[in-house]
KEGU-55272 format. One record per residue: residue number from 1; residue in one letter; y, x negated, z negated of N, C-alpha, C in turn. Coordinates in Angstrom, 1 decimal, always signed. Last residue first. Example, Ala and Ser with C-alpha at 12.3 -4.5 7.8 and 13.67 -1.06 7.14 Angstrom:
// KEGU-55272
(2; "S"; (-2.2; -12.8; -7.1); (-1.1; -13.7; -7.1); (+0.0; -12.9; -7.9)),
(1; "A"; (-5.7; -13.2; -7.8); (-4.5; -12.3; -7.8); (-3.3; -13.2; -7.8)),
// end
This chain:
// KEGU-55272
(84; "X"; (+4.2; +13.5; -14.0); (+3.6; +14.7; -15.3); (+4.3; +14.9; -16.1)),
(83; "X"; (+6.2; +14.2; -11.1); (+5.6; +13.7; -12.4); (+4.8; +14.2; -13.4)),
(82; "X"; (+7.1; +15.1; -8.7); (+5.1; +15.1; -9.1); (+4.7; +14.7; -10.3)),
(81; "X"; (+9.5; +17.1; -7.3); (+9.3; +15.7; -8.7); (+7.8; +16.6; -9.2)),
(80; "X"; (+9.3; +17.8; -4.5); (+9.8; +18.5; -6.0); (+9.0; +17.2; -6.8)),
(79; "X"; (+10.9; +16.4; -1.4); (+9.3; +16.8; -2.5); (+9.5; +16.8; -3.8)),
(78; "X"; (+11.9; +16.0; +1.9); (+11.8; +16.4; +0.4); (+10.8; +16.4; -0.1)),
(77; "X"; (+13.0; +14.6; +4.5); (+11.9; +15.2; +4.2); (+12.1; +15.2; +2.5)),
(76; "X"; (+15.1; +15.1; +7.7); (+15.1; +14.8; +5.8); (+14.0; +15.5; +5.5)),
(75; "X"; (+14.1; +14.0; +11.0); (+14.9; +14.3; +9.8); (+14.8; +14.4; +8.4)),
(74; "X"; (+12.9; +11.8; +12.1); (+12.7; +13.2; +12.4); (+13.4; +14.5; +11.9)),
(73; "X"; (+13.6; +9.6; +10.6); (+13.6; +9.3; +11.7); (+13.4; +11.2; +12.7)),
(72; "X"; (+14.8; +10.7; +7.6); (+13.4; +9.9; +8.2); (+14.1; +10.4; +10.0)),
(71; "X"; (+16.2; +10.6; +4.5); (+16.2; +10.6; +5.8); (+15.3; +10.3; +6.3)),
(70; "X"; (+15.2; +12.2; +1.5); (+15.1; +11.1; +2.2); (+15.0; +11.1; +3.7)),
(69; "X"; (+14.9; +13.1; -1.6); (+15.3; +13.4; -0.4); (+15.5; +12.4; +0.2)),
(68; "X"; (+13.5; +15.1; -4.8); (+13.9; +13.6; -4.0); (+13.9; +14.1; -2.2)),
(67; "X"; (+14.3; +16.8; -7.6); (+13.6; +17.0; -6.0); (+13.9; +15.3; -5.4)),
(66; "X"; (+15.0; +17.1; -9.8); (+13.4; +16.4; -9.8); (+13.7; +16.3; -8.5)),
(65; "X"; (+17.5; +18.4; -10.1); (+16.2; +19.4; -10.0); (+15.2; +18.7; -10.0)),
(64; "X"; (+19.3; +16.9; -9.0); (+19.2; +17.2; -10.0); (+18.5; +18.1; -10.8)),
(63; "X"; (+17.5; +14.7; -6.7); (+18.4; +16.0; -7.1); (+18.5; +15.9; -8.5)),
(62; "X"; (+18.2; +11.3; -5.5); (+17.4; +12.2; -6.6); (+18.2; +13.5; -6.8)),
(61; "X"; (+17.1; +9.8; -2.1); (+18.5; +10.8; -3.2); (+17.7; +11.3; -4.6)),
(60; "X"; (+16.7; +6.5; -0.7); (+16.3; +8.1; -1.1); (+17.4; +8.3; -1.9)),
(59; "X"; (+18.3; +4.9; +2.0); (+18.1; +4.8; +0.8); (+18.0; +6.5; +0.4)),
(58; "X"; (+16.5; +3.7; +4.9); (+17.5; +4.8; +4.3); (+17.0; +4.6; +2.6)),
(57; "X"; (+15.2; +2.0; +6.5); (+15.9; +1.2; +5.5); (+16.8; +2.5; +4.4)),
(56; "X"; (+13.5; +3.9; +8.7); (+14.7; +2.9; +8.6); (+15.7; +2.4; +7.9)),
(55; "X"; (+11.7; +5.7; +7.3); (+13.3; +6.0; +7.4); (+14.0; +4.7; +7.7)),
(54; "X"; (+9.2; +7.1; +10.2); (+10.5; +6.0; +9.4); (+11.4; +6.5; +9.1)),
(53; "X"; (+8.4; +9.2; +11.3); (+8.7; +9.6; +9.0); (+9.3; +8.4; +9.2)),
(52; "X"; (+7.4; +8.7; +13.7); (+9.4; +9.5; +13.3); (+8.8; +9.6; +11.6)),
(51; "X"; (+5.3; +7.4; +13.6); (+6.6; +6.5; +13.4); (+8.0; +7.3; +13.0)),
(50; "X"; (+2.8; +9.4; +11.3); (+3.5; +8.3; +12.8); (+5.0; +7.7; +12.4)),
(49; "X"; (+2.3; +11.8; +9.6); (+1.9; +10.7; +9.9); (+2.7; +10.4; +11.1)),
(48; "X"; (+4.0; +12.2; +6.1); (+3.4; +12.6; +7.5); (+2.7; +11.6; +8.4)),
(47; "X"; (+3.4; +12.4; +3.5); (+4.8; +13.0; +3.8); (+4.2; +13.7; +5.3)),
(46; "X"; (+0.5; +12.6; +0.8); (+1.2; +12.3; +2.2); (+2.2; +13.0; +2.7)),
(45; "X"; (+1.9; +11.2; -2.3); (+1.8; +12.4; -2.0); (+2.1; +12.3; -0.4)),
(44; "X"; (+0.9; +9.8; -5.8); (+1.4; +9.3; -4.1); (+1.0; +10.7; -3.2)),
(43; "X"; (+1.6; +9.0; -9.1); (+1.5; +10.0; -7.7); (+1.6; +9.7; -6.5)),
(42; "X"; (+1.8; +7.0; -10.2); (+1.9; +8.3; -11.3); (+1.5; +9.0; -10.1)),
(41; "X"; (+0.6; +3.4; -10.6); (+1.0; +4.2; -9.8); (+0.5; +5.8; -10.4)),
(40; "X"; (+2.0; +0.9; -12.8); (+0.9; +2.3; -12.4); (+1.7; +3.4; -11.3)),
(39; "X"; (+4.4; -0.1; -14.1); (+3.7; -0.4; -12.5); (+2.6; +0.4; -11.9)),
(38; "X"; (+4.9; +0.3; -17.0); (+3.6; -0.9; -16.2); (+3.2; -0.9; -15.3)),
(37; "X"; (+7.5; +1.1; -16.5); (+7.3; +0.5; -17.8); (+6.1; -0.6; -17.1)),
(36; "X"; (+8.2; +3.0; -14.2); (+8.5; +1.3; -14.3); (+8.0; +0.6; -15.5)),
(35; "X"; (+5.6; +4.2; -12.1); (+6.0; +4.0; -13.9); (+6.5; +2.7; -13.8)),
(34; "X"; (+6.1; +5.3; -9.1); (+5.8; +4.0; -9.9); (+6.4; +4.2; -11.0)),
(33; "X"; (+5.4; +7.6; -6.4); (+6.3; +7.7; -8.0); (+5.1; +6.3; -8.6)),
(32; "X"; (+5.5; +8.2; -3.4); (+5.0; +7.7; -4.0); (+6.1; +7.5; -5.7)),
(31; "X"; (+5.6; +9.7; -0.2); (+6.2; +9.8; -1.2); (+5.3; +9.3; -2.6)),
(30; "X"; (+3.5; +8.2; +2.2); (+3.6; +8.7; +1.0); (+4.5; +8.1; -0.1)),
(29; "X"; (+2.4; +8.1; +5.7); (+4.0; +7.6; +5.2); (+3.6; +8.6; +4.0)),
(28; "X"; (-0.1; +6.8; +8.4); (+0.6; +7.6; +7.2); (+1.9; +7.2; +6.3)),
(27; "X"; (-1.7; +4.6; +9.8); (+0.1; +5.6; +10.2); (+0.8; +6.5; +9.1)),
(26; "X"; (-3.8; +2.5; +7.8); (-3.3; +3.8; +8.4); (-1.7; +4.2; +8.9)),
(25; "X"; (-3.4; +0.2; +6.1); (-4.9; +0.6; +7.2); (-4.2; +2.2; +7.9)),
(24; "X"; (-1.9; +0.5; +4.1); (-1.7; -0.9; +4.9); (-2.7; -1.0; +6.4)),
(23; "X"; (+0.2; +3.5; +3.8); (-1.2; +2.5; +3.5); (-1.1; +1.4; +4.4)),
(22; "X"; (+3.5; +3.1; +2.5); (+2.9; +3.3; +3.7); (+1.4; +2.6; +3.2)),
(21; "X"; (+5.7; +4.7; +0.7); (+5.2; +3.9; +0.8); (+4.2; +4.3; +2.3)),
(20; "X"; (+9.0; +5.3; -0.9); (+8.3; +6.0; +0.6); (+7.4; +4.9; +0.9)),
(19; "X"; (+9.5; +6.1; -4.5); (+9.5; +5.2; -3.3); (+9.2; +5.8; -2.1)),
(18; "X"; (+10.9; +5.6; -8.0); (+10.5; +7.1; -6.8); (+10.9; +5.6; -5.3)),
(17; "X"; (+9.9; +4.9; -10.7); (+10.4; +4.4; -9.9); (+10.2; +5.3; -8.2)),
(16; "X"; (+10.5; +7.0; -13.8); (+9.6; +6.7; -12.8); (+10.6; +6.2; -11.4)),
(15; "X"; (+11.5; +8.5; -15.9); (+10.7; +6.7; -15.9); (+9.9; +6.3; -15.0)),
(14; "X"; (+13.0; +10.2; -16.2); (+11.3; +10.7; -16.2); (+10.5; +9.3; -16.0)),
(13; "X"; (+15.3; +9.4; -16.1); (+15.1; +11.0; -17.1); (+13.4; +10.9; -16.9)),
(12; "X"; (+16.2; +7.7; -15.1); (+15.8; +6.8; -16.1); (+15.3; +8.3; -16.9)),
(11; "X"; (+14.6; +7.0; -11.7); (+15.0; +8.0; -12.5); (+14.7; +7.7; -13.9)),
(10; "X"; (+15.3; +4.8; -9.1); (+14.6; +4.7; -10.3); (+15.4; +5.9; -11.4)),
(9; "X"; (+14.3; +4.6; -6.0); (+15.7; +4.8; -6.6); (+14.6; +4.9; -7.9)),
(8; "X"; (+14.2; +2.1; -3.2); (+13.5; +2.5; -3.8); (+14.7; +3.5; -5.1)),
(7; "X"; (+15.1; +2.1; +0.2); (+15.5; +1.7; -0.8); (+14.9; +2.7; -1.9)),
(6; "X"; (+12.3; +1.1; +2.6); (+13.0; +2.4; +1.8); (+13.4; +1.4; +0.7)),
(5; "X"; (+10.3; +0.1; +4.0); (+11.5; +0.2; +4.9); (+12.1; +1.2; +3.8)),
(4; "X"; (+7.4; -0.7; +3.5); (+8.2; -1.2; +4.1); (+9.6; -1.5; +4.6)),
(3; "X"; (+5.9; -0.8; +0.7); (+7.1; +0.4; +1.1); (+7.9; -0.7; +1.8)),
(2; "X"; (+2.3; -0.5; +0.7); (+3.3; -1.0; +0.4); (+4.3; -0.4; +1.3)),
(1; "X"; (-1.2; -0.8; +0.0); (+0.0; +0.0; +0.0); (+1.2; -0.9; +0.0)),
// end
């Protein structure tokens, strides 16, 4: 796994590092939540697959609702905060 092209944002209300990660074997693109305390990964959730989910370096948004938002190449794709 790893987040080739996203500015990562870190929510200090739920301690989780919110990212756009990509498997290292597949086209797939997942909205992904990292516990910054030890790095565990809390959730990885597929967004979509192929090249329009790049976001091209776009930095993600945190709502004020949990939701996260993020430009992609196709347009803005969302997902309601996965945390536990």
């Amino acid at each position: 796994m790893s987040a080739p092209s996203v500015v990562p944002k870190l929510s200090r209300a739920t301690g989780l590092i919110y990212t756009f990660t990509k498997a290292d074997d597949s086209d797939g693109w997942y909205w992904t939540g990292v516990d910054a305390r030890n790095g565990d990964v809390a959730f990885r959730r597929l967004t979509g697959v192929g090249p329009i989910f790049n976001n091209n370096y776009g930095g993600l948004a945190l709502g004020r609702g949990g939701e996260a938002f993020l430009g992609v190449l196709l347009g803005v794709v969302s997902l309601e905060d996965a945390a536990p």
